[in-house]
C-alpha positions in Angstrom: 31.7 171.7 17.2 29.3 171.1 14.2 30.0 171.5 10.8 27.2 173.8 10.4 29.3 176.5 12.0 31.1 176.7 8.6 27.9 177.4 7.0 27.5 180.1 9.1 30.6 181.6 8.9 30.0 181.8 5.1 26.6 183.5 5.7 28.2 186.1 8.2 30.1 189.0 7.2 33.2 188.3 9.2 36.6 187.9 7.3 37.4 185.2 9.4 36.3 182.8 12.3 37.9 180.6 14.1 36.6 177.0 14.1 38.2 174.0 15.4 40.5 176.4 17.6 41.7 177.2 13.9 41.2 180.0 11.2 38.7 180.0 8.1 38.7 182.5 5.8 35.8 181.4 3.8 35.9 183.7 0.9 39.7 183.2 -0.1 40.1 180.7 -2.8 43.5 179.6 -3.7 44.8 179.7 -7.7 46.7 176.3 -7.9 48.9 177.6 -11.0 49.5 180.6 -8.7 52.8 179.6 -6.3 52.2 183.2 -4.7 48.7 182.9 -4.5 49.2 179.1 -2.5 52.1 180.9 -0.1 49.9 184.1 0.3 46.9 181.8 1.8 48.8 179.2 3.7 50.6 182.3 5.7 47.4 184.5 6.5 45.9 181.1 7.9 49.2 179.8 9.6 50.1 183.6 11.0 46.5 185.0 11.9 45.9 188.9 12.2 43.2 189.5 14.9 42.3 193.1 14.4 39.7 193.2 17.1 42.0 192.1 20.0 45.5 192.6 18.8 46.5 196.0 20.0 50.1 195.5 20.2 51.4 197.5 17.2 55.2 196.3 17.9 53.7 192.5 17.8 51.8 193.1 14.7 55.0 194.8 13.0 57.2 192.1 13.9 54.2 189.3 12.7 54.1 191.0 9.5 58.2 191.9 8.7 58.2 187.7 9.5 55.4 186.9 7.4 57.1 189.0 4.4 60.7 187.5 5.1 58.7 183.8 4.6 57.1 185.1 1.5 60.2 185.4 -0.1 62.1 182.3 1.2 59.5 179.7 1.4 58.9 176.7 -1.6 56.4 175.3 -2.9 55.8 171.8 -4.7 53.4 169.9 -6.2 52.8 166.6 -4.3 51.8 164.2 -6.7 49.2 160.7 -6.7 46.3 162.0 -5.7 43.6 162.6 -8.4 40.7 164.3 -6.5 42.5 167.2 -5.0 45.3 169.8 -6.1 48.2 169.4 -3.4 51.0 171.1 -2.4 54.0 171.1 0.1 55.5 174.7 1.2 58.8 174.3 2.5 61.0 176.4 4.3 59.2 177.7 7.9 62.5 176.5 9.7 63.9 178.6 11.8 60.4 180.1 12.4 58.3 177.1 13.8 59.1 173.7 14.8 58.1 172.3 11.4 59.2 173.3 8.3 56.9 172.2 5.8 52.7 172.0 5.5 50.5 170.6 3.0 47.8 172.4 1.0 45.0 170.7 0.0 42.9 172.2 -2.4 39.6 170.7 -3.4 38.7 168.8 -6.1 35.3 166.2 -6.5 32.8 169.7 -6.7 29.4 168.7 -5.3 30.8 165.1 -4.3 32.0 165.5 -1.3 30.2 167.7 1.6 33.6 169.5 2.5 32.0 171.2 6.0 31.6 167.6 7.1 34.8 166.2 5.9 37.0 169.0 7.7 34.8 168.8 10.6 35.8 165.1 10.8 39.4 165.9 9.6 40.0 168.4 12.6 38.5 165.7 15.2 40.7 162.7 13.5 43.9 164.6 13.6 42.9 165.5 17.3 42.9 162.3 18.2 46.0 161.9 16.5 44.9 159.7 13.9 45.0 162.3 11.3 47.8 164.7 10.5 47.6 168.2 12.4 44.4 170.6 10.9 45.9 174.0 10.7 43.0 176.1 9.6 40.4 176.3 6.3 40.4 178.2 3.3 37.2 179.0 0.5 38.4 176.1 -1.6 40.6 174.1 0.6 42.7 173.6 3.8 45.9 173.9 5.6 47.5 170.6 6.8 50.5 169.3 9.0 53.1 167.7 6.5 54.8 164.3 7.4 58.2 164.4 7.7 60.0 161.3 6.4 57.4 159.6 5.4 56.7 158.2 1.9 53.7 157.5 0.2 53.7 153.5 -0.7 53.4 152.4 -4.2 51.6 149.4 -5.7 54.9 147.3 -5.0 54.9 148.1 -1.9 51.6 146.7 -1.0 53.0 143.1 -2.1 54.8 143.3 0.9 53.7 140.7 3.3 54.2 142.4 6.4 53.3 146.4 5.4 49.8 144.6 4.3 49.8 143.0 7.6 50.9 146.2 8.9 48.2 148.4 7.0 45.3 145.6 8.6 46.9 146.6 12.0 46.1 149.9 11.5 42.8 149.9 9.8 41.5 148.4 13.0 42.6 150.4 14.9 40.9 153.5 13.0 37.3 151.3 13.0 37.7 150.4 17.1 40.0 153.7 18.1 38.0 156.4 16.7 34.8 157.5 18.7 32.5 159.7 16.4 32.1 163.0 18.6 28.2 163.7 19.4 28.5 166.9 17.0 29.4 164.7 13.9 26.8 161.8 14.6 24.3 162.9 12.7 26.9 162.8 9.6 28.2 159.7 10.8 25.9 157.2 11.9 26.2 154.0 12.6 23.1 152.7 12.4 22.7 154.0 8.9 26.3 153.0 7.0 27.3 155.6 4.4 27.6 153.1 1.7 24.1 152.2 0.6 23.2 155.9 0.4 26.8 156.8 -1.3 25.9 154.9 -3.9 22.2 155.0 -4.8 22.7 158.9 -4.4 25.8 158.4 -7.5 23.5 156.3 -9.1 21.1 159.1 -9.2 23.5 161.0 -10.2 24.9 159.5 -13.0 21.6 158.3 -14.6 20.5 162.2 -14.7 23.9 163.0 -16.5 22.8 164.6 -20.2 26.5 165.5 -21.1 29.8 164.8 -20.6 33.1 167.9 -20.2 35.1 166.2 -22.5 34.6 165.5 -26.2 33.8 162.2 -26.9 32.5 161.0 -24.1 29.5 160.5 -24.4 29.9 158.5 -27.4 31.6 156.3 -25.4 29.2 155.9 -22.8 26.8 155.1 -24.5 28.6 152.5 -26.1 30.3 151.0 -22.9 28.0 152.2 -20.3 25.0 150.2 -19.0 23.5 152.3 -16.2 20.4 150.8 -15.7 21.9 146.9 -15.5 24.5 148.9 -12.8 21.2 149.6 -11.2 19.9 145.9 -11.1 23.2 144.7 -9.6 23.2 147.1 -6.5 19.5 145.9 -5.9 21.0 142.5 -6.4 23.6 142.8 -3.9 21.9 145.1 -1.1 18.8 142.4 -1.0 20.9 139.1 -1.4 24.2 139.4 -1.1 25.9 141.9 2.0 24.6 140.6 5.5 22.1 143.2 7.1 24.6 143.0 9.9 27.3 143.1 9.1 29.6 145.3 11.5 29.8 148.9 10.9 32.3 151.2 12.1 34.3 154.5 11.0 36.1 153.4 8.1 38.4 155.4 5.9 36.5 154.0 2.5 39.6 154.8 -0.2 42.7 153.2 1.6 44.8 152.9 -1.8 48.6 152.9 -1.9 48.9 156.9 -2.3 47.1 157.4 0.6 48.8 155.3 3.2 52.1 157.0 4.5 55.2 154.8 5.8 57.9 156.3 8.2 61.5 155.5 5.9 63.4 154.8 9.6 60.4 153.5 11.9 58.4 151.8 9.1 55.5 153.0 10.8 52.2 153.0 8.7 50.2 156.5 8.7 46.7 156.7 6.9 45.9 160.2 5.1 42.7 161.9 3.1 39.9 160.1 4.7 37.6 162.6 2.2 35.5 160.2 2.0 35.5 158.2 5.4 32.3 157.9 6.9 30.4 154.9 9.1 30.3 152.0 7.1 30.7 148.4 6.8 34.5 147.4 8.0 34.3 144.4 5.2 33.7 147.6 3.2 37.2 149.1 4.0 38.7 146.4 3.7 37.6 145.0 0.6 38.0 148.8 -1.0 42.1 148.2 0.1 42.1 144.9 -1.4 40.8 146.4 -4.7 43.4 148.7 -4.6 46.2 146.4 -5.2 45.8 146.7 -9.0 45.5 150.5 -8.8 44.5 152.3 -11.7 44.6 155.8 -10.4 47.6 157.2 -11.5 48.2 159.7 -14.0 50.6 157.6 -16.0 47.8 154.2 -15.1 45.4 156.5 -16.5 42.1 154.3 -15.5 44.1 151.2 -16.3 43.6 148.5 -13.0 46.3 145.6 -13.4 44.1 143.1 -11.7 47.0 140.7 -11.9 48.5 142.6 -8.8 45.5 141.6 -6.9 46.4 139.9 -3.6 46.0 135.9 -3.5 43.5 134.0 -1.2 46.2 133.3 1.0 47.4 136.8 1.0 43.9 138.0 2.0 43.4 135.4 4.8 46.9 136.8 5.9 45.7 140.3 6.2 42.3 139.7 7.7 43.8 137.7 10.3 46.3 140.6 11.6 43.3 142.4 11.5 41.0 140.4 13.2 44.1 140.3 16.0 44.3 143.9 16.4 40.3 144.2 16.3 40.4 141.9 19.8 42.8 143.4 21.0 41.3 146.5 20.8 37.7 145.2 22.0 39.6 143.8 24.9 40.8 147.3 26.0 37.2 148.8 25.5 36.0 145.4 27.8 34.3 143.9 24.5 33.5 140.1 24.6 33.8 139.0 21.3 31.2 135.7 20.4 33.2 133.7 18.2 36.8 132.2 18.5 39.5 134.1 16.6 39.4 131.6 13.7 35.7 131.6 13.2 35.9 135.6 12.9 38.4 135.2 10.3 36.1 133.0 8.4 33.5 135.1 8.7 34.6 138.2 7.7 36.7 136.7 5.0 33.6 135.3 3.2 32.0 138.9 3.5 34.9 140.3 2.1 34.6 138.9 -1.0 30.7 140.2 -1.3 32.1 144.2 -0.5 34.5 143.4 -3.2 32.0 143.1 -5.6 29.9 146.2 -4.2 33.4 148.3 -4.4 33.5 148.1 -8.2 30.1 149.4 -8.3 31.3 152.0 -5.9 34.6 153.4 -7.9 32.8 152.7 -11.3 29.8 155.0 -10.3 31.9 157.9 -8.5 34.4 157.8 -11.7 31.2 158.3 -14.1 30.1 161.7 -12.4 33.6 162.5 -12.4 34.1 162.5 -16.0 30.8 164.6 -15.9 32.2 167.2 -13.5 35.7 167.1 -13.9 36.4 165.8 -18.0 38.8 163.1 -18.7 41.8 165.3 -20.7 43.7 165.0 -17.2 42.7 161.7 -16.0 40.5 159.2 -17.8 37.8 158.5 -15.7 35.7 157.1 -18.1 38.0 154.6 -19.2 38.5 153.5 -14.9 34.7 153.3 -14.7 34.3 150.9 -17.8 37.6 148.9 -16.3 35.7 148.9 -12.8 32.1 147.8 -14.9 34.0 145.0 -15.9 35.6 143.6 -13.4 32.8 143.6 -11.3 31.5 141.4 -13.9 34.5 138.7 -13.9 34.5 138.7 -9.9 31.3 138.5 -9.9 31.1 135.3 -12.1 33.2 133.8 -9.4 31.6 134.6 -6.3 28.0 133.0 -7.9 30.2 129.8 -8.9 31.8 129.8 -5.4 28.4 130.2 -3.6 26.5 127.5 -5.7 29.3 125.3 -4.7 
């Protein structure tokens, strides 16, 4: 089903249509400081009213008298570590369904992010069970399943050893597991990778900027900013530094800690909020995950990376090597034959690495630019993680030339 559909639900004058085998109720837009207003929405989506085919009056009176005795028991949270989107967990469905908790996502990034296209993706990902369950679409956001017993990991846990080498695992087996449907290629094609076009459109974006939400700001961009040398080094790196073929794939582009889940009995690893997955380049996603050892996204990091968390050379090597492992493995089920031995590809895509390392401080330093724009930096300072981003980008890439000239 194409993401148009939403578009056209919008443009209709139906309440509600179902999409995705699920409801949207496009012009019901959630208050996050408003618990009642976040249980109202989640139950209209999660216990549909069909007033064209339901006829059963004893059915609707029961739907309703449970929908009211939910309204009064049921909790609601706020799920913290993401900085893009408001969430939520509402707890308490038990003994009504076989869950007892969803999640409610609502959006953040205005204008950033085409959100037709990313729940249109979402609903196919958790179909194939790669994503957690899609229950339905709101004006401003969406209904998800909730993960029971699992835990978001922190920066400490990504110095595990084996939960990086369990993260690689499965990382490839979102770029050779997930088949773009037919209805979403035209959003996600591989033979034109997202990332080039992510981020000449941000650059765009931020060099037409005239003002800034929060006071302040634009003082200090224009005293730590330097747009238009940003704009030489992307040139720099598209023309001489990332391989034209480099292998492209449905990557998840923003695997940080907060958005990888880990079972507390299994230990099983569980990627969330692939907002802003797309085809790219696989040395892409992983070089984004690497990055995101010294975090900097928190609240309480407030745009602060510690790049001394940053995984060694021999830490990288181990994660690109489970990876390339499960990569083969996975070929081998779709009847691949892979060209170079298993320690060749580990070189390779190693070396690459380190250029998509480089191109995904660029990346984060751009997006958190517009962001201060569009969203201020009172709550989060994303001024202060695009200047940190800036400069790292300049102290890796100071090492990469060396390393190449050598």
């Amino acid at each position: 089903m194409s993401p148009i559909r939403f578009k056209e639900a919008r443009e209709s004058a139906q309440r509600t249509t179902v999409i995705y085998e699920k409801p949207y109720y496009p012009e019901i837009n959630v208050d996050p400081k408003d618990t009642s207003s976040i249980i109202s929405t989640a139950l209209a989506l999660l216990y549909p009213e069909d007033d064209d085919n339901d006829n059963n009056d004893d059915s609707r009176n029961v739907l309703r008298t449970q929908k009211l005795e939910l309204q009064q028991r049921l909790k609601v949270k706020v799920v913290t570590g993401g900085i893009t989107n408001a969430l939520f967990c509402i707890t308490g469905f038990l003994p009504y369904e076989e869950f007892d908790s969803v999640l409610v996502r609502i959006f953040g990034a205005e204008g950033m992010i085409d959100r037709d296209v990313e729940t249109s993706t979402f609903a196919c990902l958790a179909e194939c069970g790669i994503a957690p369950n899609y229950l339905g679409r709101f004006g401003n956001g969406r209904i998800e399943g909730w993960l029971d017993h699992y835990f978001p990991l922190s920066l400490a846990d990504l110095q595990s050893q084996d939960t990086g080498e369990a993260i690689a695992v499965q990382m490839a087996k979102l770029h050779f597991g997930f088949c773009v449907p037919s209805e979403l290629r035209e959003w996600h094609n591989e033979e034109e990778p997202g990332l080039w076009t992510q981020l000449f459109s941000w650059m765009e974006q931020a060099q037409k900027i005239e003002s800034y939400k929060t006071a302040g700001d634009e003082e200090r961009a224009a005293k730590s900013l330097d747009l238009p040398g940003v704009a030489v080094e992307l040139n720099w790196l598209k023309n001489e530094v990332i391989p034209k073929d480099s292998t492209v794939a449905f990557c998840h582009n923003d695997a940080l800690a907060g958005n990888i889940m880990k079972h507390e009995h299994t230990k099983t690893i569980q990627l969330i909020d692939f907002e802003y997955g797309g085809a790219n380049y696989i040395a892409f996603d992983i070089a984004n995950h690497l990055n995101e050892y010294a975090g900097g996204t928190s609240v309480e990091e407030n745009g602060v990376p510690n790049y001394q968390l940053l995984p060694s050379q021999e830490r990288q090597t181990g994660f690109i090597t489970a990876y390339v492992r499960a990569a083969r493995l996975a070929a081998g089920k779709t009847g691949e034959t892979k060209q170079l031995s298993e320690e060749e590809e580990i070189e390779s895509l190693l070396k690459e690495v380190q250029g998509f390392i480089l191109a995904n401080h660029l990346y984060w330093g751009l997006w958190a630019v517009n962001q201060a724009s569009v969203e201020g930096t009172n709550e989060f300072d994303y001024m202060n993680y695009a200047i940190n981003r800036f400069a790292q980008y300049l102290v890796v890439k100071k090492e990469f030339v060396h390393i190449e000239i050598n």
